[in-house]
FIKOL-209645 format. One record per residue: residue number from 1; residue in one letter; chain; y, z, x of N, C-alpha, C in turn. Coordinates in nm, 2 decimals, padded with zeros to 4 digits, always signed. Each point is the difference from the previous one (the first is absolute). Last residue first. Layout:
N
> NUM;a;A;Y;Z;X;Y;Z;X;Y;Z;X;
...
//
This chain:
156
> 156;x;A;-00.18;+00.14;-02.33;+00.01;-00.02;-00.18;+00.02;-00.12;-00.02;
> 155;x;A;-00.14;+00.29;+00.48;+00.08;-00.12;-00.07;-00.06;-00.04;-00.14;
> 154;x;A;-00.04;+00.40;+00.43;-00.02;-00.02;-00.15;+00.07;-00.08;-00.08;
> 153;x;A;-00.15;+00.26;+00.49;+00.09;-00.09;-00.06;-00.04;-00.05;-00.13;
> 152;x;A;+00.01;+00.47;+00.38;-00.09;-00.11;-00.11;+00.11;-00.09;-00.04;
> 151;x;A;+00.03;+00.23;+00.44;-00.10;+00.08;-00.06;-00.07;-00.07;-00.10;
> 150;x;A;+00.28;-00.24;+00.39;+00.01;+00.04;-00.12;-00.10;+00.05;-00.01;
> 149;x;A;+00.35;+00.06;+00.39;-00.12;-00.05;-00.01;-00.02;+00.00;-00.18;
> 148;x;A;+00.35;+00.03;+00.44;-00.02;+00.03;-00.18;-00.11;-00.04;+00.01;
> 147;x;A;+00.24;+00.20;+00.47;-00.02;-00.10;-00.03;-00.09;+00.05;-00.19;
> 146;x;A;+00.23;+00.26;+00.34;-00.04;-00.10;+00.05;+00.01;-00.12;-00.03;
> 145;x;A;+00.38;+00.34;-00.14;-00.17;+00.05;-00.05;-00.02;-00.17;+00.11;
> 144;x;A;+00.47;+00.16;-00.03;-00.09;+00.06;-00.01;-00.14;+00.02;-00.05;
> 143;x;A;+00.44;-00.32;+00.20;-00.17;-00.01;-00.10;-00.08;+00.16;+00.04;
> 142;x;A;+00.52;-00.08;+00.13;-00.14;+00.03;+00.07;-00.09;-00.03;-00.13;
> 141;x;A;+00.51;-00.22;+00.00;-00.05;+00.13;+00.01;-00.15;-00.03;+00.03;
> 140;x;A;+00.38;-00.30;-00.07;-00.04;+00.07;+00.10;-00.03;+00.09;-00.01;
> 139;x;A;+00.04;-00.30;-00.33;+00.06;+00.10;-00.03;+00.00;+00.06;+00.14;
> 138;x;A;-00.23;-00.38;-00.03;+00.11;-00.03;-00.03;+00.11;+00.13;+00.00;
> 137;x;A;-00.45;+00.05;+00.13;+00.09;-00.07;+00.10;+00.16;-00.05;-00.05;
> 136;x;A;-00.35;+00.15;-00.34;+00.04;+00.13;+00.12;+00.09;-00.04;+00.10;
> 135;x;A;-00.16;-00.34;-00.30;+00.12;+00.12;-00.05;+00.02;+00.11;+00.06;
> 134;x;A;-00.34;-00.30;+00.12;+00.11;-00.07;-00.02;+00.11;+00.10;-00.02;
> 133;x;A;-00.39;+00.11;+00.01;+00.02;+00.00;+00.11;+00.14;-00.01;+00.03;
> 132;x;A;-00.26;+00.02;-00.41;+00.07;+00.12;+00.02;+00.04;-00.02;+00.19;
> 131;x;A;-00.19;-00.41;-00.17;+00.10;+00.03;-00.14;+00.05;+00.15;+00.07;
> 130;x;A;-00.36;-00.14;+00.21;+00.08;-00.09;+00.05;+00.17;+00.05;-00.11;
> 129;x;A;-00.43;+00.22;-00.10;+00.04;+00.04;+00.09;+00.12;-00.07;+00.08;
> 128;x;A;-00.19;-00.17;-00.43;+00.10;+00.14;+00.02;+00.02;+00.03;+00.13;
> 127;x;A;-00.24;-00.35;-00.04;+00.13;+00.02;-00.04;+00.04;+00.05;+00.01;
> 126;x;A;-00.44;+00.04;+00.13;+00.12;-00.02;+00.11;+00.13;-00.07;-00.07;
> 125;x;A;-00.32;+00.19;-00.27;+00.03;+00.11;+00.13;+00.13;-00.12;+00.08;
> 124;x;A;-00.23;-00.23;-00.35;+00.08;+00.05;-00.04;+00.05;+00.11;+00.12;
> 123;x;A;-00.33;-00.26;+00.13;+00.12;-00.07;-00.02;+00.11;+00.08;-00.07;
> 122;x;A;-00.42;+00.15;+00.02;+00.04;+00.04;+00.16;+00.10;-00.08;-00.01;
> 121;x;A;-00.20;-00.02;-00.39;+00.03;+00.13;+00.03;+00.11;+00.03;+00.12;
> 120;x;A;-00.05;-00.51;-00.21;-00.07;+00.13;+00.08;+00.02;+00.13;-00.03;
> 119;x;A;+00.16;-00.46;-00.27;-00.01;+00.08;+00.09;-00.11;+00.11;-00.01;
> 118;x;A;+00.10;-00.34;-00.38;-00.06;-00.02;+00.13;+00.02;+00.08;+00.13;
> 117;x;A;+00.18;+00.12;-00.45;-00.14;+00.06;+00.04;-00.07;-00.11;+00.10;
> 116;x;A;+00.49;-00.01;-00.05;-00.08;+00.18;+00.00;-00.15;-00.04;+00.00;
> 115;x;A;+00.32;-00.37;-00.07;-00.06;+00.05;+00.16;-00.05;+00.10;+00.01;
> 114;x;A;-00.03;-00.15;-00.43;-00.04;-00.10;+00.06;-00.01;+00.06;+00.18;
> 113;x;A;+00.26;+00.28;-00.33;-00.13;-00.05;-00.01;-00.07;-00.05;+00.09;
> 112;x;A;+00.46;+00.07;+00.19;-00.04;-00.10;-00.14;-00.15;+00.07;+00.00;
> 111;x;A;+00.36;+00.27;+00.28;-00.07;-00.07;+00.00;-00.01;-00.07;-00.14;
> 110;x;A;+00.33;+00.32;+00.16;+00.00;-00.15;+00.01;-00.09;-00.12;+00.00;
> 109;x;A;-00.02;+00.52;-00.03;+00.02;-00.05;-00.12;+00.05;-00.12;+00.03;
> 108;x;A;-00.13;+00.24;+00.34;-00.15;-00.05;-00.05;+00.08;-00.02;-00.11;
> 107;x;A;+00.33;+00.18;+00.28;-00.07;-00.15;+00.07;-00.13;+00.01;-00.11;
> 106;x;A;+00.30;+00.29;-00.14;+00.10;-00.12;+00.03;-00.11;-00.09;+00.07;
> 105;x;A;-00.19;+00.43;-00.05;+00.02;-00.03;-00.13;+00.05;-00.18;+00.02;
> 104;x;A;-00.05;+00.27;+00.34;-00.11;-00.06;-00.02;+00.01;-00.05;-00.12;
> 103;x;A;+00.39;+00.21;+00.11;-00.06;-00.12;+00.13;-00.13;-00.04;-00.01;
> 102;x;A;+00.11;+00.42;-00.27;+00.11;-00.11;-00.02;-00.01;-00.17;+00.05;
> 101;x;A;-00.31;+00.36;+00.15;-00.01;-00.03;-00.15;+00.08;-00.15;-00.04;
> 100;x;A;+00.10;+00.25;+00.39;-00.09;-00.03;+00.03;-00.07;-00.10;-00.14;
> 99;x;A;+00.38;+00.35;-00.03;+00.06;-00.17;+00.08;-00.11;-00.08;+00.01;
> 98;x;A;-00.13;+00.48;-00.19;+00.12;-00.10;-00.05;+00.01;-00.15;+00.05;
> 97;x;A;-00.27;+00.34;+00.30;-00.04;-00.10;-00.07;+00.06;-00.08;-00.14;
> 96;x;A;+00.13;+00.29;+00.41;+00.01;-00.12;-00.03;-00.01;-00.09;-00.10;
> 95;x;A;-00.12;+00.43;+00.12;+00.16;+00.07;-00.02;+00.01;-00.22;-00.07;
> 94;x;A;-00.37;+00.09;+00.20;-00.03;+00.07;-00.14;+00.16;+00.01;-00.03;
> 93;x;A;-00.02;-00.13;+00.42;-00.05;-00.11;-00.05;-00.01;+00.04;-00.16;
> 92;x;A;+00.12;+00.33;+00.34;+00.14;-00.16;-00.05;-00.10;-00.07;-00.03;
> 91;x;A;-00.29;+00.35;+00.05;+00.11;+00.05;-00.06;+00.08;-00.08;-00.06;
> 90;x;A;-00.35;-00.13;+00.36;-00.03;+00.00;-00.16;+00.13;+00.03;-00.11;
> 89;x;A;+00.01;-00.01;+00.53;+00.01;-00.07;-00.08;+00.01;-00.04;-00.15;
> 88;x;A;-00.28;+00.24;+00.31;+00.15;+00.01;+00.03;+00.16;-00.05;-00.10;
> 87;x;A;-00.51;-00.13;+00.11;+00.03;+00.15;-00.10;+00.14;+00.05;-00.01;
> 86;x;A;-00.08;-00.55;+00.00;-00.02;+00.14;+00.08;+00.02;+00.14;-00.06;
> 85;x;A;-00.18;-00.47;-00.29;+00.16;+00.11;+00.05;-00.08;+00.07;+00.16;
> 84;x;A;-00.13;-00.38;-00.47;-00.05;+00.06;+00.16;+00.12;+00.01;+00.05;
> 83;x;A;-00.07;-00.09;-00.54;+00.12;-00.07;+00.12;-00.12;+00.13;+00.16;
> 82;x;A;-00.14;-00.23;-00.56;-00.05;+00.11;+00.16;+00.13;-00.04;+00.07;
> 81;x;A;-00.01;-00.18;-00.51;-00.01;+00.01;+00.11;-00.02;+00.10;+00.09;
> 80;x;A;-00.09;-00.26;-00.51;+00.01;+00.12;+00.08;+00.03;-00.03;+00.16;
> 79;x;A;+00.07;-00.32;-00.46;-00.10;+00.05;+00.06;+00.05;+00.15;+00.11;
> 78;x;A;+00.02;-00.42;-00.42;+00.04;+00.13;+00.01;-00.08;+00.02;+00.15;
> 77;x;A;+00.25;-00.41;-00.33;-00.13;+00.04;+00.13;+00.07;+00.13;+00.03;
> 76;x;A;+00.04;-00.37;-00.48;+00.08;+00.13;+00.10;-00.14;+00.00;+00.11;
> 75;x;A;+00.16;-00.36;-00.40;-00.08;+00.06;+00.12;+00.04;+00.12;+00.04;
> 74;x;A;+00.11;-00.35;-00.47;+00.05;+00.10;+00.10;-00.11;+00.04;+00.09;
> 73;x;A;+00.03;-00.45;-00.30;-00.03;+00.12;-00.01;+00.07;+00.11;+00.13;
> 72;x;A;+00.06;-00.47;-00.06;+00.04;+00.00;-00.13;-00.01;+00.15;-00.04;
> 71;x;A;+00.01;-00.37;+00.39;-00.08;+00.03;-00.03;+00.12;+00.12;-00.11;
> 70;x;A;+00.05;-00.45;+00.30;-00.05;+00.02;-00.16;-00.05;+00.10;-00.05;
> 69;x;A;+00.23;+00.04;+00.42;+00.03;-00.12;-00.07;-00.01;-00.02;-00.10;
> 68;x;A;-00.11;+00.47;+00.18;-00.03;-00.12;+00.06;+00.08;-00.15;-00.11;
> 67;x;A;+00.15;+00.55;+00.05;-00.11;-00.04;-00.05;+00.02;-00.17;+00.05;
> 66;x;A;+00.06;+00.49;+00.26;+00.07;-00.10;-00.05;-00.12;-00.10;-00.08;
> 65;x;A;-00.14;+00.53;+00.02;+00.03;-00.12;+00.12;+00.03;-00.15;-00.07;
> 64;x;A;+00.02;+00.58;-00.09;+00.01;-00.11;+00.00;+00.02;-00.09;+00.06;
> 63;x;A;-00.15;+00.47;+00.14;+00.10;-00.12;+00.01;-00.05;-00.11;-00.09;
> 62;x;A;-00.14;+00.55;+00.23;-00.04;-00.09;-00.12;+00.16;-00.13;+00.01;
> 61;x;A;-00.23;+00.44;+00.27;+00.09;-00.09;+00.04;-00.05;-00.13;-00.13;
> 60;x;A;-00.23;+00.45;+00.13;+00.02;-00.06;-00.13;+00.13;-00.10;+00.01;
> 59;x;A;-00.07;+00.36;+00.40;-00.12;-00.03;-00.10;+00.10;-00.08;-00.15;
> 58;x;A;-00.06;+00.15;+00.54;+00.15;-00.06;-00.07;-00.06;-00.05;-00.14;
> 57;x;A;-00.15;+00.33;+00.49;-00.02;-00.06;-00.12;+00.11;-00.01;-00.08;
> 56;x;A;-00.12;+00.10;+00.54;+00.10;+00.04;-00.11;-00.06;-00.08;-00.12;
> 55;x;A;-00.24;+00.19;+00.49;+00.00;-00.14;-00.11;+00.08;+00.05;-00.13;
> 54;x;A;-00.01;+00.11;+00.57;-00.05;+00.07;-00.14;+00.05;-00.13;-00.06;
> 53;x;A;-00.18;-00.02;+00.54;+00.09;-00.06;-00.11;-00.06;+00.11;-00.14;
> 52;x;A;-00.01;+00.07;+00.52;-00.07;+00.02;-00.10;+00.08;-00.06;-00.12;
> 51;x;A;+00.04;-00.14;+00.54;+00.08;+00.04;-00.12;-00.07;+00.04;-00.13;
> 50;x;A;-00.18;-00.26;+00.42;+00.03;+00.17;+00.03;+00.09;+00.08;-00.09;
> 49;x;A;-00.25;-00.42;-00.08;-00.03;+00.11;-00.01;+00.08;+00.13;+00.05;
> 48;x;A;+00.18;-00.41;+00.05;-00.03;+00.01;-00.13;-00.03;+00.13;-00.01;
> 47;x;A;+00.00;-00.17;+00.40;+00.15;+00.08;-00.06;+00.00;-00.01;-00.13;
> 46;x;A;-00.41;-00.19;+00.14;+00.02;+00.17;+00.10;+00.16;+00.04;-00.05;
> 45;x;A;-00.09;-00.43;-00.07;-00.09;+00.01;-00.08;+00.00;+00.19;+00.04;
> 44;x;A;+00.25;-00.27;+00.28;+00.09;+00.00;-00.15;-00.13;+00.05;-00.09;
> 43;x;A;-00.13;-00.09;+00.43;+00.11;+00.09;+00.02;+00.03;+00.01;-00.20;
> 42;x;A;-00.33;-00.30;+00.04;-00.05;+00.08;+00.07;+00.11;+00.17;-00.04;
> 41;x;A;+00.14;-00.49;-00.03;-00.13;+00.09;-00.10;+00.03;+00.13;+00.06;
> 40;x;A;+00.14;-00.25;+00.36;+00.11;+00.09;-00.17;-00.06;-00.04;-00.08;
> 39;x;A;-00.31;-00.07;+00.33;+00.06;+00.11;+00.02;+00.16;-00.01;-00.10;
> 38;x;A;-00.21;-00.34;-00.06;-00.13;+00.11;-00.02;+00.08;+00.12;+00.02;
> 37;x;A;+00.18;-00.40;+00.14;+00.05;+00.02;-00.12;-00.12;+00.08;-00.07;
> 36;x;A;+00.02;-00.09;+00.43;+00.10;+00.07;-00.01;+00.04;+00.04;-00.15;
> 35;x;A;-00.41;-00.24;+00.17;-00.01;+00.17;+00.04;+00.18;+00.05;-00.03;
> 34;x;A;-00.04;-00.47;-00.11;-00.09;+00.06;-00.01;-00.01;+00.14;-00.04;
> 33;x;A;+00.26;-00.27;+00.35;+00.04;+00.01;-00.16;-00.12;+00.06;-00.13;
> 32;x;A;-00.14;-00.09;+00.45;+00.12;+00.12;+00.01;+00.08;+00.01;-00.13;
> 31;x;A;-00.42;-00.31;+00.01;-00.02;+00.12;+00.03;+00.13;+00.15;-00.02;
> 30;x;A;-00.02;-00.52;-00.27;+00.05;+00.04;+00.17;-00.02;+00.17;-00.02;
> 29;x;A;-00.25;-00.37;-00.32;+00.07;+00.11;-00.02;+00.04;+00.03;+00.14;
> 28;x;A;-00.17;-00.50;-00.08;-00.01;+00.14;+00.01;+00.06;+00.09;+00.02;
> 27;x;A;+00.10;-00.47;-00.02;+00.02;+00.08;-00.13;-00.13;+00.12;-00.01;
> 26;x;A;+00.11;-00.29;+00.40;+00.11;+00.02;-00.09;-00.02;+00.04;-00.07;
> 25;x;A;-00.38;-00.09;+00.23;+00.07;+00.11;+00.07;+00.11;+00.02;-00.09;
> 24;x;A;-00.24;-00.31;-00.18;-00.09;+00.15;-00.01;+00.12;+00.04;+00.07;
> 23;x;A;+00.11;-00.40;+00.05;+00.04;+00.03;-00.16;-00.08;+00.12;+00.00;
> 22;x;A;-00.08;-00.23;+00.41;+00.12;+00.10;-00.02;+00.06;+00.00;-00.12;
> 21;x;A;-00.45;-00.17;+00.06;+00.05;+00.14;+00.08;+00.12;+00.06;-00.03;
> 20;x;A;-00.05;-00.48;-00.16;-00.12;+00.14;-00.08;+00.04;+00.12;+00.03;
> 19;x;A;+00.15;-00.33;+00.27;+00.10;+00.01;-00.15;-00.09;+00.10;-00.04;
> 18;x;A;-00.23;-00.13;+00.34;+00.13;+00.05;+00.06;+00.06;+00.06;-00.17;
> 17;x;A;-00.35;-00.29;-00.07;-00.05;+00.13;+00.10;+00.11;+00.08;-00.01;
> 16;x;A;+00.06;-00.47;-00.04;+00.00;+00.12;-00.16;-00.07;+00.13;+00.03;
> 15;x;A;+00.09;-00.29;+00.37;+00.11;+00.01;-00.05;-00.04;+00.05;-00.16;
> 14;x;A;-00.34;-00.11;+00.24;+00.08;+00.10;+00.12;+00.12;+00.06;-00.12;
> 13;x;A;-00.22;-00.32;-00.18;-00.10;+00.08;+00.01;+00.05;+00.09;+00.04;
> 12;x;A;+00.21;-00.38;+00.08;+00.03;+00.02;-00.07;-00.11;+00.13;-00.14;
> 11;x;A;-00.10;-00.20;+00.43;+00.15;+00.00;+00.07;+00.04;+00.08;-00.23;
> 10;x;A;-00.41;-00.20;+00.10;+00.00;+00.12;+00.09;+00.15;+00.08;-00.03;
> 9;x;A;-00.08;-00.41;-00.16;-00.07;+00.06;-00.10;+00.02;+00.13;+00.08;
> 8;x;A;+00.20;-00.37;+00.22;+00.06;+00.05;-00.11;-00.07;+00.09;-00.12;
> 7;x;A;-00.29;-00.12;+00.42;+00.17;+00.10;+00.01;+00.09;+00.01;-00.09;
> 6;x;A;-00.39;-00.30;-00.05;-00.03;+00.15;+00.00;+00.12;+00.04;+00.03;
> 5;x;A;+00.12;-00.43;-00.07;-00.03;+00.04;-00.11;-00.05;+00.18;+00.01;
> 4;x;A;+00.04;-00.25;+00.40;+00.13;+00.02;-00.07;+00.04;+00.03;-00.13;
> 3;x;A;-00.39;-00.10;+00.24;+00.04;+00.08;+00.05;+00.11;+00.04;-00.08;
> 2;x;A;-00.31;-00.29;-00.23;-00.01;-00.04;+00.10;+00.11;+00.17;+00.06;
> 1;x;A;-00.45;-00.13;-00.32;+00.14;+00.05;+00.00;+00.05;-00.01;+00.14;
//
């Protein structure tokens, strides 16, 4: 092998060396971004706590759900919800629960069969919760309770 062959073997050795290295450095996690997004964890996980949440119950939310293309029978999904309140709070939310109903009633009877029972639990929550968000903001007024959670779901 004459010289000029080793240095292009050297020379390009060097050079996937290099690349190697700095594709690790690039796509390791950056320390200060990091620790910053720990610390709001962190903060936000503590203002959670420092509020004792009471748990409102919204029992027997029943809806017929639109029927599919060809389909020929009726469905209904029943299910329950938890709304999480401040203590404070509980009162206008129980004062609430009319509208609450209503708004959960209008967003799970748009579903088909088909989309009711491929969803989540945790899919259905964040309907609704996006669904009573919506209407809070629209109406300007305060969401009285955190956030919905569902107790039971029950698709026919």
């Amino acid at each position: 092998m004459n010289k000029k062959t080793i240095l292009a073997i050297v020379g390009a050795v060097i050079i996937s060396a290099a690349g190697a290295g700095g594709a690790v450095w690039w796509f390791m996690p950056k320390p200060a971004a990091a620790a910053a997004e720990g610390k709001e964890k962190k903060a936000e996980a503590e203002k959670k706590e420092a509020k004792p949440m009471k748990y409102v119950t919204l029992d027997k939310v029943i809806v017929m759900l639109r029927r599919g293309p060809d389909e020929t029978e009726a469905h209904y999904l029943s299910t329950d919800l938890v709304l999480a309140t401040e203590h404070a709070k509980e009162k206008e939310t129980k004062e609430n629960l009319p509208l609450i109903r209503s708004l959960a009633v209008r967003t799970l009877s748009s579903y088909t069969m088909a989309e009711a029972s491929s969803m989540t639990v945790d899919k259905y929550a964040e309907k609704l919760n996006h669904a009573f968000d919506a209407n809070y903001e629209h109406e300007h007024a305060e969401k009285p309770f955190a956030e919905v959670m569902i107790g039971k779901l029950i698709i026919e």
